[in-house]
N, C-alpha and C positions, 0 to 999 in steps of 0.2 A: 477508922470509921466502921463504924456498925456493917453488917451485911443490910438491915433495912434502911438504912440510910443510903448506900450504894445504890441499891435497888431504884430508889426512890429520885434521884440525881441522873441515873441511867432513863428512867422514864420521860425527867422532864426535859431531857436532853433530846429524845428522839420527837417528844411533841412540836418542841420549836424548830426543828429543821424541817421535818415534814420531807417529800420526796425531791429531791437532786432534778433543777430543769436541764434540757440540752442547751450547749452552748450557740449563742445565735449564730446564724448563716454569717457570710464575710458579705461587704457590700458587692452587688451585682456590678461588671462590667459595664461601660456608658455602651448605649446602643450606638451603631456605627451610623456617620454621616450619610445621606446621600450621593450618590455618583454624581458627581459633578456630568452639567449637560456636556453634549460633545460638541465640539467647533461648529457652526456650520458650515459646511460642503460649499467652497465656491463655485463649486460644478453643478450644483443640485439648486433647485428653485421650487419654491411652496407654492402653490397655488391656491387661493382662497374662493371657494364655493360663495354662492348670492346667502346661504343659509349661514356664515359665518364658518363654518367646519371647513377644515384644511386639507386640501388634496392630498395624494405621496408628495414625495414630492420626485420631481422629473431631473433627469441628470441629462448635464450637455452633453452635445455629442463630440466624439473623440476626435481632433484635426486630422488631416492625414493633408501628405504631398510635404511640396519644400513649407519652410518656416516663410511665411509674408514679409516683405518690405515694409517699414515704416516713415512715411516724413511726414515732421508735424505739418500741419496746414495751417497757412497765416491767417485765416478767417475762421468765426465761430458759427456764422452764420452764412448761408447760402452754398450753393451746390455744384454751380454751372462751372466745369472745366474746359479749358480748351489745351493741349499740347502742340507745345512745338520743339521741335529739334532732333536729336539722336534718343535712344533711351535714359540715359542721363542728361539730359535736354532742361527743359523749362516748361511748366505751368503756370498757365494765369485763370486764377481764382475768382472768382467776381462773389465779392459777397461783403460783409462787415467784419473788421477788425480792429485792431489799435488805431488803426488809423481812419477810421470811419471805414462808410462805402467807399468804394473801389475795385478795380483791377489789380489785386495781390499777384505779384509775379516771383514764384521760388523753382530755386534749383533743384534738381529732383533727385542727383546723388548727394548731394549733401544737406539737403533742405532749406539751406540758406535762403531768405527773402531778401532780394535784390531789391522790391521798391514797392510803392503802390501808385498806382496813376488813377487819379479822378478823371469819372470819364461823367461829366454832364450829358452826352450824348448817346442816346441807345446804340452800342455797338451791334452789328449782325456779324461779323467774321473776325478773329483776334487772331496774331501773328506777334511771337519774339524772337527779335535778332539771332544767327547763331553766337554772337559776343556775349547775351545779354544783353547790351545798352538800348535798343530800342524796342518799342511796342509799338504797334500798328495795328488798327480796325479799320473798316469799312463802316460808313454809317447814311443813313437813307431819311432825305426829307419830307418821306412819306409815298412814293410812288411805286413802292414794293420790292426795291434792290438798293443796295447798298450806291450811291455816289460820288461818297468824298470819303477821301482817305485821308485817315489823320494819323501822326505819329508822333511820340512823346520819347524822349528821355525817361528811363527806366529810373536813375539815380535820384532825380530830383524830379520826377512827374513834370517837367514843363513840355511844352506843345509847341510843335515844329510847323511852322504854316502849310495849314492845308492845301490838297488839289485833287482836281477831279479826272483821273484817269475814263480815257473810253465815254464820256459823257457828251449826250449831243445836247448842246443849249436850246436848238430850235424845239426838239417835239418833249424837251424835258427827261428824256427817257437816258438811262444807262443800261451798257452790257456790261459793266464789271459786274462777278460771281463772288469771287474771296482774294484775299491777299495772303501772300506766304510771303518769305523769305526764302531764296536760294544762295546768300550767302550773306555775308556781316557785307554792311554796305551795298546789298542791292537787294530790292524788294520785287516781289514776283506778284502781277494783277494778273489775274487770270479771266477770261469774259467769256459772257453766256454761248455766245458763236463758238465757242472752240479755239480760239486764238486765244494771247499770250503778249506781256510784254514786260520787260526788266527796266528798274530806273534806276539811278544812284541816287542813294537815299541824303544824301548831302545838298544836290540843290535838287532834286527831282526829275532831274534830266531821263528822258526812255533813251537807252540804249541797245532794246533787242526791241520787235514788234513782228510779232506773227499774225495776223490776219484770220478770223475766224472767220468758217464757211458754211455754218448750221445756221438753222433758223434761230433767232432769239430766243432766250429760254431755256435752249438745250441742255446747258450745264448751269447744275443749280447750285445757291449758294449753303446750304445746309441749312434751311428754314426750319425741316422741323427734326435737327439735333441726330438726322439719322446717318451723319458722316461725308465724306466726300463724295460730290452725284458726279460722277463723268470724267473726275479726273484724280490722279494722285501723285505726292510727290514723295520721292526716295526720303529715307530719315537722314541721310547725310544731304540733300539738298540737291547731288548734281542727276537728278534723272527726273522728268515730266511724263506723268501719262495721259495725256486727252483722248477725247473719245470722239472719234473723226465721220460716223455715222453708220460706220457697219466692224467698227472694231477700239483699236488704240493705238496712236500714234508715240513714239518717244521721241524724245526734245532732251536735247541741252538747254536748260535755263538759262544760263549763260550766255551763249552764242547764237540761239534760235536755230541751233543744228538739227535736222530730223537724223534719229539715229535708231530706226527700226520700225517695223509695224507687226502687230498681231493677225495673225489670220480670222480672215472675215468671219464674223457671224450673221447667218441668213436669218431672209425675215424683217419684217416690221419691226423696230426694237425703239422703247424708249427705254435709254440708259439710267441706271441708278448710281447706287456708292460703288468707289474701285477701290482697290486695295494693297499696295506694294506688302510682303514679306519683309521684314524688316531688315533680313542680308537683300533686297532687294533684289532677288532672282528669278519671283514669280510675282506675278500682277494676278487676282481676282476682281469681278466684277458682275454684278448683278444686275440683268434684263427684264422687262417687259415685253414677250412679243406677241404680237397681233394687237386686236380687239377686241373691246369687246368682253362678255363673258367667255367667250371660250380663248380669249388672252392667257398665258399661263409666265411664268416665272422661271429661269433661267437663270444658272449660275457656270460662267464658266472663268478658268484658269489658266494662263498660259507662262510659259518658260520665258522670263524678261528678255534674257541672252536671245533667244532665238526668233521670237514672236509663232513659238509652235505652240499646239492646245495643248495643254497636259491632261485635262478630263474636262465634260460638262455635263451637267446635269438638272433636272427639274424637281425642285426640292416639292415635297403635298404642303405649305406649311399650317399651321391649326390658325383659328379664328383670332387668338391675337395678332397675327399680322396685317389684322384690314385697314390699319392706318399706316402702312408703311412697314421696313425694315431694310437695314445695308448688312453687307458683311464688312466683317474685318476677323484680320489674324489670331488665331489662338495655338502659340506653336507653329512649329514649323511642318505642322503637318493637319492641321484643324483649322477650320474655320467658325466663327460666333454668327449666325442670323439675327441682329440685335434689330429689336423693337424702338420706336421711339422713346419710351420710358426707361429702354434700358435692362428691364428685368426680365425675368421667361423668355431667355433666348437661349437656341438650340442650337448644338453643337455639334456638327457634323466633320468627318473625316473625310478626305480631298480623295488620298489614292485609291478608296476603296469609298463609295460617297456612300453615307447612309446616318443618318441620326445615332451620335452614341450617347449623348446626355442632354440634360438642360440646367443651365444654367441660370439658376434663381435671382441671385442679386441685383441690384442696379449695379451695372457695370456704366463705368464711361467710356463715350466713343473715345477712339481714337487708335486705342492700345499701345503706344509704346513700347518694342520690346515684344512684340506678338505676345505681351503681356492683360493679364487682366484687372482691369483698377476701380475703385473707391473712394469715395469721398464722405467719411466717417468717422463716429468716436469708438470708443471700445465696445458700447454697447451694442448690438445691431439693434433691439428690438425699440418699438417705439416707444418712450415714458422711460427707458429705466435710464438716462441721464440725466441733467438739466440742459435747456437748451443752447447755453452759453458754455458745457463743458468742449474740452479741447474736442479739433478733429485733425482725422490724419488721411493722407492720400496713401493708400493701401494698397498694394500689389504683390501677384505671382504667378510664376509659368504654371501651366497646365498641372496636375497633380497625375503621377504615372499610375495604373495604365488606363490613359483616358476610356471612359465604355465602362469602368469596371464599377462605377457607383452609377445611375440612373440619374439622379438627381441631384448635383454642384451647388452648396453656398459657400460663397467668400465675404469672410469678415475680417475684424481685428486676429482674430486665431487661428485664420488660416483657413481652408478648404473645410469644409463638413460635410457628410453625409443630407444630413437634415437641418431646421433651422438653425442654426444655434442662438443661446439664451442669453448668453451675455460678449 
């Protein structure tokens, strides 16, 4: 080949390539997903502003004290407890269940449901055997106390022919106050005078009758839910306390034995709720004395064994107690000043008296167990269940060291500081 041919080949050779591009980039990496949202906190609760925008949200508050008792409750609906027995004793329920309305009667260490008895008739005072097998109320034809007493088989709700204890046919009127049992097969009436008397629950026969000596009225029957007025009985059944006019008398149920008195309390006094300690070693009981507005409130304690004082005291209490309040047990060293509602009641300590908390929840009379109880679902707050979800009878000793939180709620979760949310 020529040199101008070469030349000429070398030219056209460099026109059509022209200059070398860079090689392309490699494809980009995929952008990374989003983080996945994080669980929601069952602890933590959203709160939603009127303008749609979401509060923090607020976290529960931390339990503290023992872990709470659980029994389910036989009913979905309604509230009203009454107890009877030891701490592992029996509850009857009044509310709706499987089995319609009734009186749910369950075992409370086990939570077994023993039965439910229909009761057509407005019960004022409920009473279950120590066996279990039977229930008894009081019930009133309208003249403001209970008159006939009626009792059922537990097993199969049937009804035991009624009778009317303490009942005068001429002026219409009754002094029965409440009925208990003091033992399987004998039922304890108790009446407004201060007297007492035992029947065998088989044919109704009275076998004990002590004669009351107060004016009518004296001992009430717990009209408005605020506990035993004037008189109390041991949780194992064999000790009675009446309130004899300037103190409180002890009684064998049983035998109509007097077996001790409290030292007098002076003064004009009308009696309120009393309270055995659930080892039954100490009785409390709460006064009214004088008149009048310058009447003040009185709380005294005495040694069951001995009938000495152990302390008394004049509680200031705040404006929710203008419709009433009883004590009962919290620990063996506390007492509750519960309201008729139940809630904002204040907890003062016996050997050294002086308010160390309050106690928020609806508590139920009664205590079991100088225990403190509910009648609830898991939720506390109102709306966050539906109204037909389960409920459970809740309970727990004092949370230690009582005084140390100002402000006690008891839920499904145990003790809290403050509300709790679920």
């Amino acid at each position: 080949m020529t040199p101008a041919r070469t030349a000429a080949l070398a030219l056209a050779l460099l026109a059509g390539c022209g200059r070398s591009e860079p090689a392309a980039p490699p494809p980009a990496a995929p952008a990374p997903l989003p983080a996945p949202e994080p669980a929601p906190d069952p602890n933590k609760w959203t709160k939603v502003r009127p303008d749609g925008s979401e509060k923090p949200p607020e976290r529960n508050p931390t339990p503290f004290g023992p872990e709470p008792k659980r029994v389910p409750s036989p009913v979905t609906s309604g509230s009203l407890v009454t107890f009877s027995g030891r701490p592992d004793g029996y509850a009857v329920v009044t509310g709706t269940g499987p089995a319609g309305h009734g009186e749910y009667v369950v075992h409370l260490d086990t939570g077994k449901s023993l039965g439910v008895v229909p009761t057509p008739k407005t019960p004022r005072c409920r009473a279950v055997s120590p066996d279990g097998k039977l229930f008894a109320y009081g019930w009133s034809d309208g003249n403001g106390s209970p008159d006939e007493v009626i009792m059922h088989t537990i097993a199969d709700g049937a009804s035991l022919p009624p009778f009317r204890p303490h009942f005068d046919a001429k002026t219409r009127k009754s002094e029965l106050a409440v009925v208990r049992f003091a033992a399987a097969g004998r039922l304890l009436t108790v009446t407004t005078t201060g007297g007492f008397a035992a029947w065998r629950t088989e044919d109704r026969t009275r076998v004990v009758n002590v004669p009351g000596k107060l004016p009518p009225g004296t001992i009430d029957y717990d009209r408005f839910g605020l506990g035993m007025s004037g008189f109390d009985l041991t949780e194992d059944g064999k000790r009675l306390a009446l309130f004899d006019g300037d103190g409180f008398t002890f009684y064998d149920p049983q035998t109509g034995e007097p077996g001790g008195k409290t030292e007098r309390v002076a003064g004009k006094l009308a009696v309120g709720s009393a309270a055995f300690r659930a080892d039954g070693s100490r009785l409390a009981a709460k006064f009214r004395v004088g008149d009048g507005p310058a009447a003040e409130d009185l709380v005294v304690v005495w040694d069951a064994a001995t009938g000495k004082r152990v302390v008394e005291f004049r509680p200031k209490p705040g404006v929710f107690y203008t419709n009433g309040w009883s004590v009962q047990w919290f620990g063996p060293d506390h007492l509750v000043f519960r309201t008729s509602a139940g809630s904002f009641n204040e907890v003062w300590s016996v050997d050294n008296p002086r308010k160390v908390a309050l106690l928020s929840s609806s508590t139920l009379r009664g205590s079991p167990g100088d225990e403190a109880w509910l009648h609830e679902g898991r939720k506390s707050l109102y709306g966050r269940e539906p109204p037909d979800a389960p409920k459970f009878l809740i309970h727990a000793p004092p949370p230690p060291p009582l005084g140390a939180n100002p402000v006690l709620w008891l839920s499904y979760r145990g003790f809290t500081p403050t509300q709790p949310l679920d």
